[in-house]
N, C-alpha and C positions, 0 to 999 in steps of 0.2 A: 142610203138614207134610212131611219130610224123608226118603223110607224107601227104599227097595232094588227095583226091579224084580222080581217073582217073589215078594215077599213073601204071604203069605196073609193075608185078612184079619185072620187070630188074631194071627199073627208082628205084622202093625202093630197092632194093640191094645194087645200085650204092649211090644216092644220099643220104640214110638217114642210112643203115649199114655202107658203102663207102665200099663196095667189088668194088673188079677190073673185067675187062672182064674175063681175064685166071683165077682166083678164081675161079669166078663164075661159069665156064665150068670145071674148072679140081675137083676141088673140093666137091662145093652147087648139089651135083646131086640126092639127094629125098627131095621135097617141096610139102606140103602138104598147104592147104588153106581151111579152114572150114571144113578139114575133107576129102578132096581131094586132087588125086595126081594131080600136074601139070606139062601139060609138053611143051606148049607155054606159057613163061614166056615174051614175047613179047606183045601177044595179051589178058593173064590175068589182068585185070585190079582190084584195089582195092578198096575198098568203108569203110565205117565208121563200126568198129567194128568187121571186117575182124581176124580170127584168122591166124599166121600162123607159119607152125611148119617147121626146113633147119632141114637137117645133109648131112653127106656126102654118098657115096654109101653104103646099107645096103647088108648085105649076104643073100646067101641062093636064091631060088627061088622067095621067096615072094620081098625081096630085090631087085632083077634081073627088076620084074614086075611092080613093086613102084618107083621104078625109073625115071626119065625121060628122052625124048626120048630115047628107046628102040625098038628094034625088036618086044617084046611083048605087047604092050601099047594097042590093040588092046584088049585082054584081059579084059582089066577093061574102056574101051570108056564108058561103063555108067554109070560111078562114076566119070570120069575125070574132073577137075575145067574147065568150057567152061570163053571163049572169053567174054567178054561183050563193050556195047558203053560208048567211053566217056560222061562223063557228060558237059553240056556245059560252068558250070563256076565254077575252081578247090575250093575248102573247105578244111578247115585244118581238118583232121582223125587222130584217133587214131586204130593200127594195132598192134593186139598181138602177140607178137614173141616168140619162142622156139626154143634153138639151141639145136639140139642133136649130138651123137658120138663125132668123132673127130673136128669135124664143132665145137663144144661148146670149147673143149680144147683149140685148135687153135684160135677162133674169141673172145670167149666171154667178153676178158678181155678189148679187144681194144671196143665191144659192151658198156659192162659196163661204160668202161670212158669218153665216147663222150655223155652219163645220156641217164635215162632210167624212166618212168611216173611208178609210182608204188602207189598203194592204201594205204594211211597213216596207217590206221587202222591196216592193213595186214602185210606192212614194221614193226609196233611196234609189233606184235605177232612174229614174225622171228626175231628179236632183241633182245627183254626183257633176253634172259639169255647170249647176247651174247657182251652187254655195254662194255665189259673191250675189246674188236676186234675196237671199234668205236676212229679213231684220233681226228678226227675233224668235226663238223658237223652245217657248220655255227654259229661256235666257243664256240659251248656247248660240254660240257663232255658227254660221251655217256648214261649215266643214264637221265640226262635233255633233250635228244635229246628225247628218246624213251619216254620219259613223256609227251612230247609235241604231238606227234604223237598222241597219246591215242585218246585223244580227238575231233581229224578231222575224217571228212567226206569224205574229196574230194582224190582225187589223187593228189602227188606229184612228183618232178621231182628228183632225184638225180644223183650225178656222182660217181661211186665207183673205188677208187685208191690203187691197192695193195700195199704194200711197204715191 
């Protein structure tokens, strides 16, 4: 996904998922960033190639602990995504996203349709047996679309529309 260097992780919630305040608090409550839990989503700031992994509350004690803000966060302070300074002039980034649990059931589809940067290459290996699911794809049939694909390099942008 597409966001701004110095973003916070709330500013990308809001702006570039478009989660709302009460979502974002009732709901987005384990966010992980590089492999870190976070749990000032105010003062995490994001940078170029930033991974990051939502879902919603997970079970169990490891759940409880992975959390954010909790009772127990104290627990894992040496692992936790720290604060960093903005930078002083914003850069368009690219930020890997992963929605899990019920967070992916609930969001993913509104995710998906507002387009999503995906690696041509990769998008055509997830595809090739799946041409007859493809409607329309910049007005190719789904076999010409996944053909075309093969052959790039770069990443692409698309939007996916269930129906």
């Amino acid at each position: 996904m597409d966001g701004l260097s110095g973003m916070s992780v709330r500013e990308f919630l809001h702006e570039v998922l478009r989660f709302d305040d009460a979502y974002i608090e009732s709901t987005v409550r384990t966010i992980f960033l590089n492999n870190s839990p976070v749990d000032d989503i105010d003062a995490t700031l994001l940078k170029d190639g930033d991974r990051m992994a939502l879902g919603s509350a997970m079970p169990g004690l490891v759940g409880i602990v992975m959390g954010r803000d909790n009772p127990f966060k104290s627990f894992r302070s040496d692992i936790s995504a720290q604060g960093g300074g903005r930078e002083k002039e914003s850069r368009p980034i690219t930020v890997s996203v992963k929605l899990f649990s019920s967070l992916a059931a609930e969001s993913g589809v509104a995710v998906l349709a507002q387009g999503v940067s995906v690696d041509a290459r990769l998008l055509a290996d997830f595809l090739a047996d799946k041409t007859d699911c493809i409607i329309d794809a910049d007005g190719k049939g789904g076999e010409a679309f996944v053909e075309g694909l093969k052959g790039r390099e770069d990443k692409i942008r698309i939007s996916v529309v269930f129906k």
